[in-house]
C-alpha positions in Angstrom: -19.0 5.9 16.2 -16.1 3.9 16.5 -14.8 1.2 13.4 -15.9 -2.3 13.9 -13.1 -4.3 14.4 -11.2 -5.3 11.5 -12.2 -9.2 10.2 -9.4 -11.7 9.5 -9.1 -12.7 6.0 -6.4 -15.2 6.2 -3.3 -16.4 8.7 -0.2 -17.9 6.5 1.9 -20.1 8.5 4.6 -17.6 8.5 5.4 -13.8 9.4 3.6 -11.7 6.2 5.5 -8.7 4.8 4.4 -7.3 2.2 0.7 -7.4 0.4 -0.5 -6.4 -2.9 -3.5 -6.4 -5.4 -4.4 -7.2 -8.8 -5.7 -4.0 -10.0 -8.1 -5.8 -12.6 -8.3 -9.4 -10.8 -10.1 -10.2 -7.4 -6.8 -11.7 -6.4 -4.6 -10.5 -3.3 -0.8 -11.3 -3.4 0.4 -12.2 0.2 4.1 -12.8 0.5 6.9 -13.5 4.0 8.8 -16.0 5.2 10.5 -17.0 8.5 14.2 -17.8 7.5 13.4 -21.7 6.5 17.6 -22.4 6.6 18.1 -21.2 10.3 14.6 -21.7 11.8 12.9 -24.4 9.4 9.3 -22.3 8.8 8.8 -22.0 5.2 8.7 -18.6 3.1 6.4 -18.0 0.0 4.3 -16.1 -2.2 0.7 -16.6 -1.3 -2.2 -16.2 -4.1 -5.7 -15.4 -2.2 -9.0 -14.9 -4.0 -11.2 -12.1 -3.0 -15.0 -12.5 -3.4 -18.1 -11.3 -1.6 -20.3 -14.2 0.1 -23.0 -13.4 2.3 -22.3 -9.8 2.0 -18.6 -10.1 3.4 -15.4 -10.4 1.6 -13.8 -13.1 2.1 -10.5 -14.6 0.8 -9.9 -18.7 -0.2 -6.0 -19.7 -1.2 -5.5 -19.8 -4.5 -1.7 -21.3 -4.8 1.2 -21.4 -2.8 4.3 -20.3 -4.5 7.7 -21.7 -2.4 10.3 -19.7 -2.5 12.5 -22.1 -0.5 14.6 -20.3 2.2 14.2 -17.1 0.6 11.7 -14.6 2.5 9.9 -11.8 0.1 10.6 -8.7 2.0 9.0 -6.4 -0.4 7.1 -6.4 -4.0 6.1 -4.9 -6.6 3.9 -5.9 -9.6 3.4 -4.8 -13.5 1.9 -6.0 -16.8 -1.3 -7.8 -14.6 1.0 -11.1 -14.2 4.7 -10.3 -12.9 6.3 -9.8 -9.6 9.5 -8.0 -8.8 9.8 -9.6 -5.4 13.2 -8.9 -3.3 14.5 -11.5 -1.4 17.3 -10.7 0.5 20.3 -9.5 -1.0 18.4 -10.0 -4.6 15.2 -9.2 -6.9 13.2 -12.4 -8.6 11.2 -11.5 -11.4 8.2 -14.3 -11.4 5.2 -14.5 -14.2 2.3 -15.7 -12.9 -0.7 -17.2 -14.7 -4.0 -17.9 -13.5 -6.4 -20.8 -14.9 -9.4 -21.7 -14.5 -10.2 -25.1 -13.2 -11.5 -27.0 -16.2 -8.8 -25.8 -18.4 -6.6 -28.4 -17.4 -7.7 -31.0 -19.2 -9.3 -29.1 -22.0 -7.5 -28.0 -25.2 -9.8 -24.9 -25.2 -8.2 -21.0 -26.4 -6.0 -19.1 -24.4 -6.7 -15.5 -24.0 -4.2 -12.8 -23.1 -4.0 -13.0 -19.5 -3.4 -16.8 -19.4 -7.1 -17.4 -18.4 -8.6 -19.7 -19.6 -12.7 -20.3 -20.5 -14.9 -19.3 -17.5 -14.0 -20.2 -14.2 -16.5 -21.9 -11.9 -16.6 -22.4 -8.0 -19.3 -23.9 -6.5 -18.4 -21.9 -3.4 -15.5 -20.7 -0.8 -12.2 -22.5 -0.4 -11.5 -21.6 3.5 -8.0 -20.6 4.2 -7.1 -23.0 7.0 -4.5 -21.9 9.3 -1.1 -23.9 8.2 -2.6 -24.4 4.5 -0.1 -23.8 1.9 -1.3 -25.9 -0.9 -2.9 -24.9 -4.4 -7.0 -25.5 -3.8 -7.6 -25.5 -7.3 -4.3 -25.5 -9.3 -5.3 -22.3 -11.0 -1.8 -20.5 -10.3 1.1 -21.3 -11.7 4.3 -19.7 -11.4 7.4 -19.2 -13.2 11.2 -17.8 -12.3 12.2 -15.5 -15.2 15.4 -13.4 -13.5 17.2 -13.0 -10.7 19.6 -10.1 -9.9 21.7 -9.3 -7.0 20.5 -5.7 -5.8 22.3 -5.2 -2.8 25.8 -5.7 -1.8 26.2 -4.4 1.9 27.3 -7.3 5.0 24.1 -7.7 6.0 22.5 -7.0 3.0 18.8 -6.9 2.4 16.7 -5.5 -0.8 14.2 -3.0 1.3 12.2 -1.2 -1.7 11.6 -2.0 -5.2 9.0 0.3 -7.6 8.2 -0.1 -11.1 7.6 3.0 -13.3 4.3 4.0 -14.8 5.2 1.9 -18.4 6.8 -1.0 -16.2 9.9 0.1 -18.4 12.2 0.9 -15.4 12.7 -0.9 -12.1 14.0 0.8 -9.1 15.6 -1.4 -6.1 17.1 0.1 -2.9 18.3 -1.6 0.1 20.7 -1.6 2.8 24.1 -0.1 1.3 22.2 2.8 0.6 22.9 2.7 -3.0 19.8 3.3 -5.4 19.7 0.8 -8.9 17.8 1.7 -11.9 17.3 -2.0 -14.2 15.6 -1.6 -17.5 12.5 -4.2 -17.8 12.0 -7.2 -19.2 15.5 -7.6 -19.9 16.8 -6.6 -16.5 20.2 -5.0 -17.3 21.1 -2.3 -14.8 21.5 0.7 -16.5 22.2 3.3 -13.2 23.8 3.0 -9.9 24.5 5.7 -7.7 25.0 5.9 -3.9 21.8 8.2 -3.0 22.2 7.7 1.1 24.6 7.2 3.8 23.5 4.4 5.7 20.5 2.5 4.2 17.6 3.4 1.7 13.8 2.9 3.8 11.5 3.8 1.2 11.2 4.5 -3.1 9.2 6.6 -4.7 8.1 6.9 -8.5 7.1 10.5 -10.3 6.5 12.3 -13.1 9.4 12.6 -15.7 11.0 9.3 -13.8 12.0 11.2 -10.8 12.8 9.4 -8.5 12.2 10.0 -4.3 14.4 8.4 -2.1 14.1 8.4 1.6 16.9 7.1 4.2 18.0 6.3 7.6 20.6 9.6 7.2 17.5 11.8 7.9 17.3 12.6 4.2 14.3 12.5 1.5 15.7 13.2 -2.0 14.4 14.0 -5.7 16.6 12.6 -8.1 16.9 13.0 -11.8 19.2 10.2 -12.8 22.0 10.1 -10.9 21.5 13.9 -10.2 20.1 15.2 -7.1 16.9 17.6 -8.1 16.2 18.8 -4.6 16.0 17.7 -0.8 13.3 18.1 1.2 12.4 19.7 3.9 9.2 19.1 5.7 10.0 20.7 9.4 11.0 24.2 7.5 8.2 25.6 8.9 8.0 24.3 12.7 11.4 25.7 13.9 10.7 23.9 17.6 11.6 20.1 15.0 15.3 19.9 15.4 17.0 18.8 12.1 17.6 15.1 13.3 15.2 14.8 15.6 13.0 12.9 13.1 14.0 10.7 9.7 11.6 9.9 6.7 10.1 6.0 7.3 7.9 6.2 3.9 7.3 8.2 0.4 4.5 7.4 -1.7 2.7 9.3 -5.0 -1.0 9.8 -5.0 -3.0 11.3 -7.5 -4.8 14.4 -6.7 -8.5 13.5 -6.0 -10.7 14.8 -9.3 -7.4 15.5 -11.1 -5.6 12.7 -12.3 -3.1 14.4 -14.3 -1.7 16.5 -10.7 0.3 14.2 -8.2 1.0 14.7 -4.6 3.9 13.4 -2.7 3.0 12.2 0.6 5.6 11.2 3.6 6.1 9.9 6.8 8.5 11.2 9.6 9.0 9.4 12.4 11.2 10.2 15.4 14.6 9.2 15.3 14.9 8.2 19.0 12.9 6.2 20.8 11.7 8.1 24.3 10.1 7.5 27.6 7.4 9.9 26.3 7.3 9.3 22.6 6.7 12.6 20.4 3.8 12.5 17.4 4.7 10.8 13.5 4.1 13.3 11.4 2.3 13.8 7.8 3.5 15.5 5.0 2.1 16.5 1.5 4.0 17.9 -0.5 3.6 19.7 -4.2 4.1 17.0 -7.2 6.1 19.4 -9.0 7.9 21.7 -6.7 8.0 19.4 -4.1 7.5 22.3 -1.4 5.5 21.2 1.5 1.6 22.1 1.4 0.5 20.4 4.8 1.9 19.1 8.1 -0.5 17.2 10.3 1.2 15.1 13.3 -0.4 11.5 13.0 -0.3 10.1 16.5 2.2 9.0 18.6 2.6 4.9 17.1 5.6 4.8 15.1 4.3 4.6 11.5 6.0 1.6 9.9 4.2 1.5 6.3 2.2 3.9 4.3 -0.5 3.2 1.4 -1.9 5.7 -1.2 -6.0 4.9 -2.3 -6.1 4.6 -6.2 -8.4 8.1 -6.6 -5.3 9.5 -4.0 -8.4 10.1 -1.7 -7.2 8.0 1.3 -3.9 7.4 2.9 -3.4 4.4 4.9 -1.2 3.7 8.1 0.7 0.7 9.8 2.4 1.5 13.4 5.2 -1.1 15.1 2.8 -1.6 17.1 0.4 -2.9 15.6 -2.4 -0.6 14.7 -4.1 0.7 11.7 -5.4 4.3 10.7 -6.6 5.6 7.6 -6.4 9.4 6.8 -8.2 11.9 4.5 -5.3 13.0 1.7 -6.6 16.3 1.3 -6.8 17.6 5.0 -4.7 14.5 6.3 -7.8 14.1 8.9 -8.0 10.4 10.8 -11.1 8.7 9.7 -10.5 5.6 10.9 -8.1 4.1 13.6 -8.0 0.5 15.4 -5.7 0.5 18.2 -3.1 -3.0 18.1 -5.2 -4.6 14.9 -2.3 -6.7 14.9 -0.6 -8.1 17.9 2.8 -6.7 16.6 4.0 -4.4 14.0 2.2 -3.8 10.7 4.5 -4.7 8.0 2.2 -3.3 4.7 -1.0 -2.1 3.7 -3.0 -2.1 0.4 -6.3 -0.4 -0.9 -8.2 -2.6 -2.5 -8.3 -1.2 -6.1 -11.1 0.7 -7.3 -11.0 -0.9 -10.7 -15.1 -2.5 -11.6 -14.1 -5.6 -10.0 -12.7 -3.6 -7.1 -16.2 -1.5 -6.9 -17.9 -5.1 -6.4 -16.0 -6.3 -3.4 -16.4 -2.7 -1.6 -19.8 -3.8 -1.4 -21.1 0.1 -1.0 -18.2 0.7 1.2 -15.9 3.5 0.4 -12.5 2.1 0.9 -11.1 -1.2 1.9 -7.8 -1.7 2.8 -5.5 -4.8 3.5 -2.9 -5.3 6.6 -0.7 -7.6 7.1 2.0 -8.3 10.1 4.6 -10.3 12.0 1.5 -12.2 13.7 1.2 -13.9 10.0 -2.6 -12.2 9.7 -3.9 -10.8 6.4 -6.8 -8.3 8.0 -9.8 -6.4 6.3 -10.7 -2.9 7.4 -13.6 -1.3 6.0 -14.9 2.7 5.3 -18.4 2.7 6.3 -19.4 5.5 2.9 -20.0 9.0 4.8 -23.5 10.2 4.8 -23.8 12.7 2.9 -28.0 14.8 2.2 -29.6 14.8 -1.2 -29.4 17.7 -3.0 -32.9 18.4 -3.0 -33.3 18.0 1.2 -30.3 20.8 1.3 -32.3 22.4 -1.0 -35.5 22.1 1.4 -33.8 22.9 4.8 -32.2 26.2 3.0 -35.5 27.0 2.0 -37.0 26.2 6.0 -34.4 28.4 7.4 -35.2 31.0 4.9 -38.9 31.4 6.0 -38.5 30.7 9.7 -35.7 34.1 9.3 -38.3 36.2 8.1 -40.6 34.9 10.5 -38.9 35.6 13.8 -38.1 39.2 12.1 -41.6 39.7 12.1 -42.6 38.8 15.4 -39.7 40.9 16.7 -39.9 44.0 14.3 -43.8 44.1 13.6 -44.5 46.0 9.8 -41.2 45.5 9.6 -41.9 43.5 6.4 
């Protein structure tokens, strides 16, 4: 059966890059720009809440955050309320806050997470396309650093991770060099140049290790400043020239029913473009060793973003041009797939978290995930739950096959039994 098309959420009035969710809050983080100094459309950081009405999720705008002529590029968040966002050649550290409505005027208790009382909505705020300001004034926003993090001529902050305590940031960008900042205070305590040529993707692991992959056809585990290991994901399909593909994403994903193993998963994409264009391909790779496990080639849409489920059961897929995918981890099987969900290329992609709140806007579904593109469109694809028999009818039809067996033995071999 094929997917139903994926539902619109919201439309920004600019090109969306990057996408995130609270992992406790009903609250999507939505963030772009189009280059306000040289083309006069505004960038920002766009709060959304999520909520089910009618049985559909649906997403109202919260707050618009301006970042002036600034465009967030890529994002990261940590401690429930901050935001590493980078913004071209630099990394803004913003604390957020979320209210709710009566607050304002009220002299009531604050709790830790800058809510206040119970919030109360009579119904949906409708994102309107061009809408940009605060519905309710429940967000508020603050500037707490700023740090160049990128120092090339055309320079541009492309990744940016926080570790598992939020003690550690990790930038990377276009001089290829990768920059370790300790957090809150954000003094830069490493910087080593980890690729020739710039770094495409970061990713975090166990004992801060840290996987880098780049436009010089490399993916690297580094320890510090020292290099642990390359990989090498094509060792086993000698017909894959060396630099025929390059690595467009790394993510780790917990191993489903384990959550003390880690995966790595990548992305390799070819390096050309051709008349014919060759399969993307999918890697997972041992959390440890970091030997491959499993190659699976993914299509033949160049893959431009890659998303990890929180369980590490599903992996989800933007392509340049436009579509959306979303994979098994364990056999890297497609389960879903809209061809050109997005009239251009998919910039990010987010599972919505499967926190409580999480559970309650899945709605009996078992994964929803987020895109978000050039066209300036937040979409919503859902994962119908598979079917699966009750124990007990397993049970019944074993039992049916069992005595229709001994059956057709008897009416073939009579006193056989």
């Amino acid at each position: 059966m094929a997917p139903r098309r994926p539902a619109e959420l919201y439309r920004a009035p600019f090109p969306l890059y990057t996408v995130r969710l609270h992992p406790r809050r009903p609250l999507a983080i939505t963030a772009g720009g189009g280059g306000a100094a040289k083309t006069g459309i505004r960038n920002g950081v766009h709060f959304l809440q999520l909520e089910q009405i009618g049985g559909q999720l649906s997403a109202s705008l919260l707050h618009s955050h301006d970042t002036k002529t600034r465009a967030t590029m890529t994002m990261a968040l940590a401690h429930d309320n901050i935001i590493a966002a980078g913004q071209d050649a630099s990394c803004h550290i913003l604390r957020f806050s979320l209210q709710a409505p009566e607050a304002k005027s009220s002299s009531g208790g604050q709790n830790g997470s800058g809510e206040k009382g119970a919030r109360k909505r009579k119904g949906p705020s409708p994102v309107r396309q061009g809408d940009t300001q605060s519905q309710t004034s429940e967000v508020t926003v603050e500037s707490l650093h700023s740090v160049q993090t990128d120092f090339s001529p055309d320079a541009l902050q492309k990744a940016v991770h926080f570790n598992a305590d939020c003690s550690l940031l990790v930038t990377g960008g276009a001089d290829g060099f990768l920059r370790l900042w300790e957090f809150p205070s954000m003094k830069k305590t490493l910087e080593f140049k980890a690729h020739d040529g710039e770094i495409e993707d970061i990713a975090l692991g166990p004992d801060n290790k840290v996987v880098t992959a780049g436009w010089d056809f490399q993916c690297c585990v580094w320890q510090q400043d020292q290099l642990v290991t390359g990989l090498h994901w094509n060792e086993n399909l000698p017909g894959i020239p060396d630099k025929a593909y390059r690595y467009q994403a790394c993510r780790f994903g917990t191993v489903e029913d384990n959550a003390g193993l880690l995966r790595l998963y990548t992305v390799q994409v070819p390096h050309k473009r051709e008349r014919r264009p060759p399969p993307c391909y999918l890697t997972k790779w041992d959390g440890k060793s970091f030997l491959p496990l499993l190659t699976r080639p993914c299509g033949s849409e160049v893959i431009s973003c890659l998303s990890i489920s929180d369980s590490g059961t599903f992996l989800g897929l933007g392509t340049v041009t436009g579509s959306v995918a979303i994979h098994i981890a364990f056999t890297l099987q497609r389960l879903y797939y809209v061809k050109e969900a997005h009239g251009i290329v998919v910039t990010d992609v987010a599972f919505v978290p499967e926190s409580q709140r999480g559970r309650e806007l899945l709605a009996g579904n078992e994964a929803a995930l987020l895109s978000v593109a050039v066209d300036s469109r937040c979409k919503l694809h859902l994962l119908p739950s598979r079917r699966s028999l009750p124990v007990w009818l397993l049970l019944l039809l074993c039992a049916g096959l069992i005595v229709a067996t001994i059956l057709l033995l008897q009416l073939a071999f009579p006193g056989l039994l």
